[in-house]
C-alpha positions in Angstrom: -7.8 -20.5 3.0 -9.5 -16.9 2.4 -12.1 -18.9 0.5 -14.8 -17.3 2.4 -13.8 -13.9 2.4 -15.5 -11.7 -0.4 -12.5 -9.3 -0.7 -10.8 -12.1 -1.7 -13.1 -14.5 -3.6 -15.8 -12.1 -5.5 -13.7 -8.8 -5.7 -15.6 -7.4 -8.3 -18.9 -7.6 -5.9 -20.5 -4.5 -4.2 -19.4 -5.7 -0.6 -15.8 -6.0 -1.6 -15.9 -2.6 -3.1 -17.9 -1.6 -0.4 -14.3 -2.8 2.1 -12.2 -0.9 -0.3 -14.2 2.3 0.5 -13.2 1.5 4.2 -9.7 1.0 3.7 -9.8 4.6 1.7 -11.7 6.6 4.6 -9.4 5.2 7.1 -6.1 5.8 4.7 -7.8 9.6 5.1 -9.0 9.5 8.5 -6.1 10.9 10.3 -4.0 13.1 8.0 -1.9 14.6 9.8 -1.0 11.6 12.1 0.6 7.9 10.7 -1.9 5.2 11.5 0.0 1.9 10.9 -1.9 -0.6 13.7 -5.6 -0.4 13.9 -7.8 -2.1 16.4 -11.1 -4.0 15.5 -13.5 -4.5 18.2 -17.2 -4.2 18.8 -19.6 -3.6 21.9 -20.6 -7.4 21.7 -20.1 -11.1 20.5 -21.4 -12.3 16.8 -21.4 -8.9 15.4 -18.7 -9.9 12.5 -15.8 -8.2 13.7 -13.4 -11.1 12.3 -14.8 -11.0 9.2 -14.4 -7.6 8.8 -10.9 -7.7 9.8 -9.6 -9.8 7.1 -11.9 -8.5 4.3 -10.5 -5.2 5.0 -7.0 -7.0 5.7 -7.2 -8.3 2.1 -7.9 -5.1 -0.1 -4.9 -2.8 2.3 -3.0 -5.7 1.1 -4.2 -6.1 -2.7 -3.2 -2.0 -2.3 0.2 -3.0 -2.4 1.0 -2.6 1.5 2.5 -5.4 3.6 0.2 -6.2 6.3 -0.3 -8.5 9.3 -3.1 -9.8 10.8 -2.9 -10.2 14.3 -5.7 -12.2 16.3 -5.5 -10.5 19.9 -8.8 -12.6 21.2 -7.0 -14.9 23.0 -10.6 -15.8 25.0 -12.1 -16.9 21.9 -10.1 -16.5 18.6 -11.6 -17.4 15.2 -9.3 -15.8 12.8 -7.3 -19.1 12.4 -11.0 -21.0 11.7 -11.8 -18.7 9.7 -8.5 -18.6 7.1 -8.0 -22.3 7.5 -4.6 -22.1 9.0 -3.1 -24.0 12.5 -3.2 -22.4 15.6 -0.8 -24.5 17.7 1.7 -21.5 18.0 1.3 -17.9 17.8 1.0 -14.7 20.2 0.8 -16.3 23.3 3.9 -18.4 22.6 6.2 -15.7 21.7 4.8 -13.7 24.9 5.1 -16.5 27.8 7.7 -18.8 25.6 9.6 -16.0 24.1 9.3 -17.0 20.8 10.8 -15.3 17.9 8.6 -13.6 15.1 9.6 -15.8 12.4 8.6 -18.8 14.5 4.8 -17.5 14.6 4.0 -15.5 12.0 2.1 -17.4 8.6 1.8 -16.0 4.8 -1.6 -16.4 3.2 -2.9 -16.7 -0.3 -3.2 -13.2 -0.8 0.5 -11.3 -1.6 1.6 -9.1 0.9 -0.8 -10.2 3.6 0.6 -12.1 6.9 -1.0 -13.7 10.3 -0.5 -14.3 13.7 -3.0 -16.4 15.2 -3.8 -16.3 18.6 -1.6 -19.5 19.6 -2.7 -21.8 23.1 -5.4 -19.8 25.0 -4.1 -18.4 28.4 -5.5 -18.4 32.0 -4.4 -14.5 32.1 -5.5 -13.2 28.7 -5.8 -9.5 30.0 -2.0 -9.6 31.6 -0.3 -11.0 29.1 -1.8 -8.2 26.8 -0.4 -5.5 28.9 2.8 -6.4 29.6 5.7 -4.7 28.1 6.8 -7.6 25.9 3.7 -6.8 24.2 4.2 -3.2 23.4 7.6 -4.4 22.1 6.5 -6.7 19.9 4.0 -4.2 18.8 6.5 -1.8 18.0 8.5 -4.3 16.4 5.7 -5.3 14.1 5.5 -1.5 13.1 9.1 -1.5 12.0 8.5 -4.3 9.3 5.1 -4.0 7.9 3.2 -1.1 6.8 0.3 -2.2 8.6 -0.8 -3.9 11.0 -4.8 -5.0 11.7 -5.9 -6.5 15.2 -8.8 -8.7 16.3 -10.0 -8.1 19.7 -12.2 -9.1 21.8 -16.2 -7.0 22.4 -15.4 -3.9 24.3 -18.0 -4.7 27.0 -17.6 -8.3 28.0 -13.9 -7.8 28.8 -11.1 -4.8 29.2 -8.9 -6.5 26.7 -9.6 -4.4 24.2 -9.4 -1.3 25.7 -5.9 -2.5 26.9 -4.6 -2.8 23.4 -6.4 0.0 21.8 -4.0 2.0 24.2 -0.8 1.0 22.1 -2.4 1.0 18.9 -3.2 4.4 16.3 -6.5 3.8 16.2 -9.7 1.8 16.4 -12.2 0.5 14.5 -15.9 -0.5 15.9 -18.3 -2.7 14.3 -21.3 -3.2 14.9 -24.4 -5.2 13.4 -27.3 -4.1 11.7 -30.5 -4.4 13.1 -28.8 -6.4 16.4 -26.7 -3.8 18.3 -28.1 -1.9 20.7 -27.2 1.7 20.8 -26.7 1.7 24.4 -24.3 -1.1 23.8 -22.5 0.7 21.1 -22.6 4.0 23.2 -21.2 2.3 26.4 -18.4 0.7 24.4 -17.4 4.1 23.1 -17.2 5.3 26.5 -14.8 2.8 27.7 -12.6 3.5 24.8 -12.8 6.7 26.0 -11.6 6.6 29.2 -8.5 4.8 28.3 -7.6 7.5 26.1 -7.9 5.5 22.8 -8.5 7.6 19.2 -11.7 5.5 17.5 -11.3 6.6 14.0 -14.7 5.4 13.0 -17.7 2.7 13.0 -18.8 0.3 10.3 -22.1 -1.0 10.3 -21.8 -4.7 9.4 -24.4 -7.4 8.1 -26.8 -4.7 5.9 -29.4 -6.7 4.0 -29.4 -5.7 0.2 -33.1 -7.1 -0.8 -32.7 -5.7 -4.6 -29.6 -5.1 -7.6 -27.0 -7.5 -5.6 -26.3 -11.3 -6.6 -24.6 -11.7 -3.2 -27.8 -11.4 -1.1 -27.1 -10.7 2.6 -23.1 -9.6 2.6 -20.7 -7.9 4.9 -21.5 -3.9 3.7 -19.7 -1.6 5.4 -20.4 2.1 6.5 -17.9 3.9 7.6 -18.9 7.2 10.2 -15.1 9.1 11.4 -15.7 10.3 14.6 -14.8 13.8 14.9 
């Protein structure tokens, strides 16, 4: 589990430090509003937006915070594959089965950091993410962690993230360098818009550091608030 993850295996490295600089601009992005549940999405598939969201999931929660990790992709979720943990119950159970918290949610290696995978995939991923039961649960989450970090699917391909960037404080978009194109990334800020939902910034994922790195092609991030 988390063996992977840079945050969590090389923390000393320049992409790990490079994930603590994200946490920081998005701890200052909003001052005068709380942001406790953050949205990561991107315009398209197989730009790293997983990744991304437990790297950055690991150093909020090596900051002391308690955080969960909640894999909203219920099309195609990898966060479980990705941390090595089972998947046979999660969101959608406590949504259609009515399933308490403590039935789906899983600790991880790193202190203070919890999941919720993405459980059995639906036939109505896009309902079931906008029903009320979800904005309660959502709410609920809020009351007992400090944070809370959600994987979503691309902006573009389906609404489902727009739907849950609408009950969420903010929203992160990642993209890849050198593969996204900027009328992808342009069109997926414009559906964010219309939904009403506060993107608090972009980080450019994948960068290729030729020279002074022993980790070769990482996950860098740059961060750009949106004003």
């Amino acid at each position: 589990m988390l063996k992977n993850m840079v945050a969590f295996k090389n923390p000393k490295s320049r992409a790990a430090e490079a994930f603590r600089t994200l946490r920081t601009n998005i701890q200052f992005s909003s001052l005068d509003d709380t942001v406790k549940s953050i949205v990561v999405t991107s315009s398209g598939p197989s730009e790293g937006k997983s990744t991304v969201l437990i790297n950055l999931a690991i150093t909020i929660a090596q900051s002391g915070k308690r955080i969960v990790l909640v894999d909203c992709d219920l099309r195609k979720p990898t966060v479980h594959k990705k941390l090595g943990i089972p998947n046979s119950e999660g969101l959608t159970n406590l949504l259609i089965q009515d399933r308490k918290l403590d039935d789906i949610v899983q600790p991880t290696n790193v202190p203070n950091l919890f999941v919720i995978t993405s459980g059995p995939t639906p036939p109505n991923p896009a309902e079931l993410l906008g029903t009320k039961r979800m904005k309660q649960f959502f709410n609920e989450l809020k009351q007992i962690f400090d944070m809370v970090l959600i994987d979503a699917p691309p902006v573009i391909a389906v609404t489902d993230a727009q739907i849950i960037s609408t009950i969420a404080d903010g929203t992160l978009l990642v993209t890849s360098y050198g593969s996204t194109e900027k009328f992808a990334l342009v069109k997926a800020k414009e559906l964010l818009d219309k939904v009403g939902a506060k993107i608090l910034g972009v980080v450019l994922n994948k960068v290729s550091v030729k020279s002074g790195s022993y980790y070769g092609k990482y996950y860098n991030t740059y961060y750009s608030s949106e004003e």
